[in-house]
C-alpha positions as CSV (number, residue, x, y, z in Angstrom):
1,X,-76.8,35.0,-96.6
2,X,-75.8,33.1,-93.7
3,X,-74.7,29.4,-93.4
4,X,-77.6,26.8,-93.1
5,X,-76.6,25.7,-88.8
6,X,-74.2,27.0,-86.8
7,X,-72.5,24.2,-84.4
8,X,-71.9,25.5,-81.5
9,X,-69.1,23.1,-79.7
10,X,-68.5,23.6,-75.8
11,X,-64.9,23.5,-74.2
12,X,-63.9,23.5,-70.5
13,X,-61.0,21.2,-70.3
14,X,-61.6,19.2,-73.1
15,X,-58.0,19.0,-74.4
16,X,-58.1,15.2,-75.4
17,X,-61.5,15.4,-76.8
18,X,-61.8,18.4,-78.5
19,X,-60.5,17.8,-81.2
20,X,-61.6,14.3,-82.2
21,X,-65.0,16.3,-81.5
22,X,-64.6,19.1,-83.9
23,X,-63.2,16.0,-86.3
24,X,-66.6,14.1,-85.9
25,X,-69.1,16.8,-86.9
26,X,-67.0,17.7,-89.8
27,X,-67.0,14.3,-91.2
28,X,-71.1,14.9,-91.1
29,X,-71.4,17.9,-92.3
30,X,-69.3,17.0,-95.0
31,X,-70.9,14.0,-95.9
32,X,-74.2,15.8,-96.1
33,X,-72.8,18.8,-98.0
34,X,-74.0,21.3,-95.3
35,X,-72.9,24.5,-95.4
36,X,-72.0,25.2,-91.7
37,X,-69.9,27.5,-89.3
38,X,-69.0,25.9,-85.8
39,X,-68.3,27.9,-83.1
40,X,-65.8,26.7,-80.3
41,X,-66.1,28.4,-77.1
42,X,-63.7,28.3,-74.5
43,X,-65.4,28.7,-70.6
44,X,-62.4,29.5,-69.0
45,X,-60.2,26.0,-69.4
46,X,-57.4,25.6,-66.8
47,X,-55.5,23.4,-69.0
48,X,-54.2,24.3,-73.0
49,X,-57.4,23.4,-74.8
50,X,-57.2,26.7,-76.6
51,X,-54.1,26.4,-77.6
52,X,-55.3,22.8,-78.7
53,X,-58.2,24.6,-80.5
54,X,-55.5,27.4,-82.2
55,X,-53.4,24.9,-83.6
56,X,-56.0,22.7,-85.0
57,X,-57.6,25.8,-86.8
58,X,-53.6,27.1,-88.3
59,X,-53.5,23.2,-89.6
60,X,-57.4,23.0,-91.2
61,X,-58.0,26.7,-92.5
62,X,-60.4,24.8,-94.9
63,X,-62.8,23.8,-91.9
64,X,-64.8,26.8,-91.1
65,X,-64.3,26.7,-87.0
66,X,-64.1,30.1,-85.1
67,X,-63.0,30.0,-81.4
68,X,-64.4,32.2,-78.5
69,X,-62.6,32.3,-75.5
70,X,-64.3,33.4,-72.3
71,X,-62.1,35.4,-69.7
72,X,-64.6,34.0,-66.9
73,X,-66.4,30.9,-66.5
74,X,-70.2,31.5,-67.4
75,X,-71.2,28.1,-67.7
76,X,-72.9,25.4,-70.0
77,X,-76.2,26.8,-70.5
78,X,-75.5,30.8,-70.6
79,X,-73.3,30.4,-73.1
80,X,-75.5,28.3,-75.2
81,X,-77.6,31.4,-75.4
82,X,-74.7,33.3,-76.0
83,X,-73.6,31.4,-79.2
84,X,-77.5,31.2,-80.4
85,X,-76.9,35.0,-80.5
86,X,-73.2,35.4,-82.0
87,X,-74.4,32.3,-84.8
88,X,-75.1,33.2,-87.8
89,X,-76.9,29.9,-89.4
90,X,-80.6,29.6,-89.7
91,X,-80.5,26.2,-87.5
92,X,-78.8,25.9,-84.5
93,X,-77.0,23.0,-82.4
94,X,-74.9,22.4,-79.6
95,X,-72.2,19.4,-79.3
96,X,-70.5,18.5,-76.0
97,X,-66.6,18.6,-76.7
98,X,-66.1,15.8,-75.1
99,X,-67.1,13.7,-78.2
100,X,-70.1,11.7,-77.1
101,X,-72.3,12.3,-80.1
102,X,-70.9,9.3,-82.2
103,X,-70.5,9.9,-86.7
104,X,-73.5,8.4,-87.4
105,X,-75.7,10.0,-84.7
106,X,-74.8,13.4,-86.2
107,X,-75.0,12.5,-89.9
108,X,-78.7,11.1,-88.9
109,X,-79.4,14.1,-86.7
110,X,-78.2,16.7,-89.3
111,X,-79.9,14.5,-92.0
112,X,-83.5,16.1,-90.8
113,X,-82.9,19.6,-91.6
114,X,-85.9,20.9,-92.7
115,X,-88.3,18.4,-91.9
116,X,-89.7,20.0,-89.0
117,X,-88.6,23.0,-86.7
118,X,-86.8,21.2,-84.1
119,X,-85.3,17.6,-83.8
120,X,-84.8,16.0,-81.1
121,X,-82.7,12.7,-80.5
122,X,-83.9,10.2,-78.5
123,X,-81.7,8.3,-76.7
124,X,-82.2,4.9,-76.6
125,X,-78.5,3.5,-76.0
126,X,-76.2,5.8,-74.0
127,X,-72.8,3.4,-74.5
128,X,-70.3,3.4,-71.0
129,X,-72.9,5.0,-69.2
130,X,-74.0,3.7,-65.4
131,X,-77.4,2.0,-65.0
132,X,-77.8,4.3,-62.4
133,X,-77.3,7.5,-64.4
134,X,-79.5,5.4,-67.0
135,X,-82.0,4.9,-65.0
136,X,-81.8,8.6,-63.3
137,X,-82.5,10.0,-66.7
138,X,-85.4,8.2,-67.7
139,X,-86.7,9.1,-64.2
140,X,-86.2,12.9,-65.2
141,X,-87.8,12.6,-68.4
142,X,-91.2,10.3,-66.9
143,X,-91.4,13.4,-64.4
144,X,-91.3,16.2,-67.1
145,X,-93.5,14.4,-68.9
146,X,-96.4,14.0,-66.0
147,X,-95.9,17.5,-65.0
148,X,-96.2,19.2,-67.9
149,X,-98.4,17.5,-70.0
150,X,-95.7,16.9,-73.3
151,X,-95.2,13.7,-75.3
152,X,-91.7,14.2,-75.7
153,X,-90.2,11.5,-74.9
154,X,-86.1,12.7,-74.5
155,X,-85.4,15.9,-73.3
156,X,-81.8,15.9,-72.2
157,X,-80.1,15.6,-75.6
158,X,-79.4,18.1,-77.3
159,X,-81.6,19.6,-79.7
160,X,-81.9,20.8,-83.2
161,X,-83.1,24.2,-83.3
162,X,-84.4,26.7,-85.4
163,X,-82.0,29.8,-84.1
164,X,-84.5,32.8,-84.2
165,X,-87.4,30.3,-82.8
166,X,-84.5,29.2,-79.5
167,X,-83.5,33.6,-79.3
168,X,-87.7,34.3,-78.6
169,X,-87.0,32.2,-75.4
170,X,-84.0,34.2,-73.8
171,X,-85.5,34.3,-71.1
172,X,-85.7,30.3,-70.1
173,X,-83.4,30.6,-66.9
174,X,-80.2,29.5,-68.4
175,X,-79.7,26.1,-65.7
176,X,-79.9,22.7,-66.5
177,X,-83.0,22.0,-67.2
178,X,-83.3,24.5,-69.9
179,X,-83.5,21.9,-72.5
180,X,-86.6,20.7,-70.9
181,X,-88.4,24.2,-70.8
182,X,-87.6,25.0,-74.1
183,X,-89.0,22.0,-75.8
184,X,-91.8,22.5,-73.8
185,X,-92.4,26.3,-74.6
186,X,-91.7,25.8,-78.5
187,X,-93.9,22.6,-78.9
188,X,-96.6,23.7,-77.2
189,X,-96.5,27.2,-79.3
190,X,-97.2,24.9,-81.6
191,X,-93.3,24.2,-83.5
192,X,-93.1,21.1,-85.5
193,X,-91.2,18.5,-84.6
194,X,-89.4,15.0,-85.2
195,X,-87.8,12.3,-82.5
196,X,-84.9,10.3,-83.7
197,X,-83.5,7.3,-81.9
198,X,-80.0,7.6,-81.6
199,X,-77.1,6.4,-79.7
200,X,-75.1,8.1,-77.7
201,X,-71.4,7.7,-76.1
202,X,-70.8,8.4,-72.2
203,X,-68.0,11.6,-72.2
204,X,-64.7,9.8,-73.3
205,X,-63.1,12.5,-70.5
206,X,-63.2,14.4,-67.6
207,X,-66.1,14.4,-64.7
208,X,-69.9,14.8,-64.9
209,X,-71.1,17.7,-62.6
210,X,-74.5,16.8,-63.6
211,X,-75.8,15.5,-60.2
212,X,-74.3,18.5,-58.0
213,X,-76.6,20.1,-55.9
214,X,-77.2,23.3,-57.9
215,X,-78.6,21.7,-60.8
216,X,-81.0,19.5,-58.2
217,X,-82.1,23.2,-56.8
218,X,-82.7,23.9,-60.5
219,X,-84.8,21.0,-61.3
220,X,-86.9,21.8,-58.5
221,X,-87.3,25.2,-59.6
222,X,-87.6,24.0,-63.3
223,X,-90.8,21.4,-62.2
224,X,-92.3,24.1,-60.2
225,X,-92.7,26.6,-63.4
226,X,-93.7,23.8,-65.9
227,X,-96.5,22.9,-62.8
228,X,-97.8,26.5,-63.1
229,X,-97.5,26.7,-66.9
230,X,-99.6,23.4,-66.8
231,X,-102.2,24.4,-64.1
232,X,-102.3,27.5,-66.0
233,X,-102.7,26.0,-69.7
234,X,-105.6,23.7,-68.0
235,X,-108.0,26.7,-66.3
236,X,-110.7,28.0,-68.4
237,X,-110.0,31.2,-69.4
238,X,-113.2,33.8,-68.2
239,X,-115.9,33.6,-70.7
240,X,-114.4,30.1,-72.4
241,X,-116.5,27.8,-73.6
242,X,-115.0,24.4,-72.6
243,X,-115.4,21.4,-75.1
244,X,-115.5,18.3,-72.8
245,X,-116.3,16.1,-75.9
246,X,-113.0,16.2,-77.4
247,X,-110.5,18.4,-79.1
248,X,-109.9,19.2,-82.3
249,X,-106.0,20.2,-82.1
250,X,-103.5,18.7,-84.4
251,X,-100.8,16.5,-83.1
252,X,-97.5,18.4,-84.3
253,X,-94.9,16.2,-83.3
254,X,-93.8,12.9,-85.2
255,X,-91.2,10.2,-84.1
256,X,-88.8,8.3,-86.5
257,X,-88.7,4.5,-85.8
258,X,-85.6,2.8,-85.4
259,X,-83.9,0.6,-88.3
C-alpha cells in the first residue's frame, strides 16, 4: 500500500530555497501525521541545487524525500505529469521550490484530505507580489471563468489532486494553463471539490518567466479549447429534449470561508 500523497517539489535553480521548501511541507505533514513521499526533481539546474538536495537527504534519512534529476530541461508542467506517474500516493500535489506556499497554507491545504476529490486554494493574499501581477491574475481567472462556464474561482494555484483522477487527463497539453483545463475537465466530470482561502508568498528567489511570450501563445490556445468545449457542452445533442425550465444538476463544488 502506497503512501496517502505524494509531494511532488520542483527545482530549477532553487539552491537558496530548496531546502527551506522541502523543510516547510515536512513541518505539515508532520503535524498532521500524513504518511507522505516527496519527490524532488531536478529540471536541469545550472547551479549546485542537487548537490544542495543530496546533502540535505545524507543529513535527514528520516524524511522520506527521493530526488530525480533530469539530464534535459523538460519544463514545469511536463514534468508535473511525469511525477503524477512515478508517485506512488493516492493524492497528489505540487509545491514550487522556491518556498512560496507559507506553514500554515500547507497544514490547511493538507488538512482537507478526503473531503472532496480535489482542493483548491484560493488566493486571496499573494504577500510581495506586484499589483500588476495581482491584478493580471485575477484578470486570467474572470476570463476562464466567462469562457468556460466554471465557478471556480482560483485556478493558478496549485491543486490537490486525486493522482489516478489528474493521470485520466494526460493528455491536457502540458503548458501553462494546464491548471486551468484540468479543473475544468475534472469538475465538470462531475469530481467533488472544496476552495480554501489561503495566503500565499511571492517566490523568495530567482525570476518569474510567467509573462513570456510562449505561455501568452498558450493561453490563447488554452481559451480557444475551453471556448469549443463550452460551445460544445451548450448544443443540443440530436434527438435531446432541452429543459428550458430549469435544471436539476447538483452543485458539486463547496468553498471554505475564511477565519
Amino acid at each position: 500500500m502506497g503512501p496517502e500523497i505524494t509531494i511532488f517539489i520542483s527545482c530549477y535553480n532553487e539552491r537558496d530555497s530548496i531546502v527551506p521548501t522541502i523543510e516547510t511541507v515536512w513541518r505539515a505533514l508532520a503535524a498532521l501525521r500524513l504518511d507522505a513521499e516527496i519527490l524532488v526533481i531536478d529540471d536541469c539546474s545550472t547551479d549546485d541545487s542537487v548537490a544542495v538536495v543530496n546533502a540535505f537527504i545524507k543529513q535527514n534519512p528520516a524524511i522520506p524525500v527521493r530526488l530525480v534529476s533530469h539530464a534535459q530541461n523538460q519544463g514545469l508542467a511536463a514534468t508535473i505529469f511525469e511525477v503524477a506517474r512515478l508517485g506512488r500516493g493516492k493524492y497528489f500535489w505540487c509545491v514550487a521550490g522556491d518556498n512560496p506556499v507559507p506553514e500554515e497554507t500547507c497544514t490547511a491545504l493538507l488538512g482537507q484530505l478526503g473531503q472532496a476529490d480535489i482542493i483548491i486554494p484560493y488566493v486571496v493574499a499573494y504577500a510581495g507580489r506586484q499589483a500588476l501581477r495581482r491584478a493580471l491574475s485575477d484578470s486570467y481567472g474572470m476570463l476562464v471563468r466567462l469562457v468556460s462556464g466554471s465557478r471556480i474561482r482560483y485556478f493558478n494555484g496549485s491543486s490537490i489532486y486525486v493522482r489516478e483522477q489528474f493521470l485520466k487527463h494526460s493528455n491536457i497539453p502540458h503548458g501553462f494553463g494546464y491548471s486551468a483545463e484540468m479543473l475544468i475537465a475534472l469538475t465538470t466530470e462531475g469530481a467533488s471539490y472544496v476552495e480554501l482561502p489561503v495566503h500565499y508568498n511571492e517566490r523568495s528567489s530567482g525570476k518569474s518567466h510567467a509573462l513570456g511570450w510562449h505561455n501568452v501563445f498558450e493561453i490563447a490556445g488554452m481559451f480557444l479549447r475551453l471556448l469549443r468545449g463550452r460551445l460544445r457542452a451548450l448544443a443540443p445533442r440530436t434527438g435531446e429534449k432541452v429543459n428550458v425550465g430549469g435544471t436539476n444538476g447538483r452543485v458539486r463544488g463547496s468553498r471554505l470561508a475564511s477565519e
